[in-house]
N, C-alpha and C positions, 0 to 999 in steps of 0.2 A: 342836567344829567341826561334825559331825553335826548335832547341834541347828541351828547356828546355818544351815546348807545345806538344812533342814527347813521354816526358815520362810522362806529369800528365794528358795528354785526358783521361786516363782511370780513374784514380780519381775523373778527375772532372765530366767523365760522369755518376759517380756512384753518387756522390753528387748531382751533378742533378736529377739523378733516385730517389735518397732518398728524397731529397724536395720533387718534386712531389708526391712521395707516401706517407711522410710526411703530406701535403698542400691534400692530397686527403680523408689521413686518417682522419685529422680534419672535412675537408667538411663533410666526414659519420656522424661523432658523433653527430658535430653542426648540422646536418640535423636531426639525430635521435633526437637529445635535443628538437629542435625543433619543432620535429613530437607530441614529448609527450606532449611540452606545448599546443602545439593546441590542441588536444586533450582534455587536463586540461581544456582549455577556452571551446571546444564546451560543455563538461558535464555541465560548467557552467553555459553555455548561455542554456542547455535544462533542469537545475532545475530549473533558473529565468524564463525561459517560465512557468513552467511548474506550480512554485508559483504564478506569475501572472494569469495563466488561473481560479488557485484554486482560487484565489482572486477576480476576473470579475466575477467566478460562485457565489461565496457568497456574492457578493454584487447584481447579478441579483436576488439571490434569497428571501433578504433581499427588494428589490425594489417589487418585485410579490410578498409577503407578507404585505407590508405597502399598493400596490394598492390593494387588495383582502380586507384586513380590511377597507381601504375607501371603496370599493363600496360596502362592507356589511353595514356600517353606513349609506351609503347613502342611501339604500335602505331601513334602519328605518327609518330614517328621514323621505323619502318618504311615507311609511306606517302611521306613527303616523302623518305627516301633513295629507295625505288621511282621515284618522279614524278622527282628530281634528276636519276637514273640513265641514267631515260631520254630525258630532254632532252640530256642530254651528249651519249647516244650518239646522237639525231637530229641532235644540232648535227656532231658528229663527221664522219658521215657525209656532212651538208651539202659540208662543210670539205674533205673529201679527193675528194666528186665536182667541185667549183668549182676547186679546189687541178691536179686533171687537165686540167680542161677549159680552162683558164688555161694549162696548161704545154704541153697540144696545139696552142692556137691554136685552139677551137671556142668559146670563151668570151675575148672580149676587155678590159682593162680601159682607157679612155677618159679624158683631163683635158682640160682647158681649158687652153691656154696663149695666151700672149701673148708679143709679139717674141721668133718663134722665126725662126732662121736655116737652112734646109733645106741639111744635109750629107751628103756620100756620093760616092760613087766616078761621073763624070761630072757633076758639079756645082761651077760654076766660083762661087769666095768672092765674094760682092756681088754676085751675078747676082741680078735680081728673081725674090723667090720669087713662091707661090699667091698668091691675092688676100686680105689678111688678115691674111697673114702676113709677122711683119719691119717690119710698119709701124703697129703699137699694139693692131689688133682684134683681135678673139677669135677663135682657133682649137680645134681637135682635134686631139688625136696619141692613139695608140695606144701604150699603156706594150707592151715586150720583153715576150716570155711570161716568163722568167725571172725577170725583176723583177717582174711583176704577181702569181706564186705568191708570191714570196718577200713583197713587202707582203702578198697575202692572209692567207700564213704567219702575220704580226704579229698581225693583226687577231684569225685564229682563238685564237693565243696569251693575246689581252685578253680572247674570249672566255671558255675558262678557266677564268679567272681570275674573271672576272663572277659565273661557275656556281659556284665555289666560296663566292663569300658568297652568292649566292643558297639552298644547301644550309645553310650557316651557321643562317643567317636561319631558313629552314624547321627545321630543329632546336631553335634556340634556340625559337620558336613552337610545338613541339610540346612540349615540356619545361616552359615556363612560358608559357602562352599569353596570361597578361594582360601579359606586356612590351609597353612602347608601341610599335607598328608590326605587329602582329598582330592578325590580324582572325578 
């Protein structure tokens, strides 16, 4: 056995050598394979960054666009309830200075009438009234102060009412301003 270990050390040292640099050559390759897959993978991972960043920007920008048209609306809204506000309260006041001067008797309200019969205490029934009057033409009377607030009362009341679609209106126009009837 001696002998026979005498003559194939050199063989076997060569085959050894060759393994190893076999088993070393592969490690390069597999190493370089390797080198390139990762590589492959970081390109990857810095286009999916890189998609994602594009995507986080156009969804910010989409968010700062939807809050910009809110608080443009909001700031109609604000405006047209301001402007509604005040029209109320001018008409308000109209209504309760007219509503006084009505129920004083310094502010009169007037109609037209026709075949009126003038009654009252020293007024004898079919006696001929004014000229005009009782006999088809047009006349004037003077509505009761009582009654000419309380019809004004109505009127103020329709008012309102008016004011509130008109607010309507202005809101709905501030909120979506291309609804037909918005200018």
């Amino acid at each position: 056995m001696l002998a026979f270990l005498k003559l194939t050390w050199p063989y076997l040292l060569v085959a050894l050598i060759g393994a190893a640099i076999g088993f070393g050559a592969e490690h390069v390759i597999a190493g370089r394979q390797l080198a390139v897959e990762q590589a492959a993978h970081a390109q990857d991972n810095e286009k999916a960054a890189s998609d994602m960043l594009n995507v986080s920007r156009a969804a910010l920008n989409g968010e700062q666009r939807a809050i910009d048209s809110h608080n443009q609306a909001a700031s109609a809204v604000a405006a047209a309830d301001a402007a509604a506000t005040k029209e109320k309260e001018a008409h308000e006041a109209d209504n309760r200075k007219y509503r006084s001067a009505l129920a004083t008797g310094t502010e009169r309200v007037r109609v037209a009438v026709r075949n009126c019969v003038p009654t009252g205490p020293g007024i004898v029934a079919g006696s001929p009234g004014a000229a005009g009057v009782g006999d088809g033409g047009a006349a004037v009377a003077d509505l009761d102060p009582a009654v000419a607030e309380r019809v004004f009362g109505v009127a103020g009341d329709d008012q309102r009412e008016i004011d509130k679609v008109k607010a309507l209106q202005a809101y709905v126009c501030a909120v979506r301003p291309k609804t037909p009837g918005c200018s």
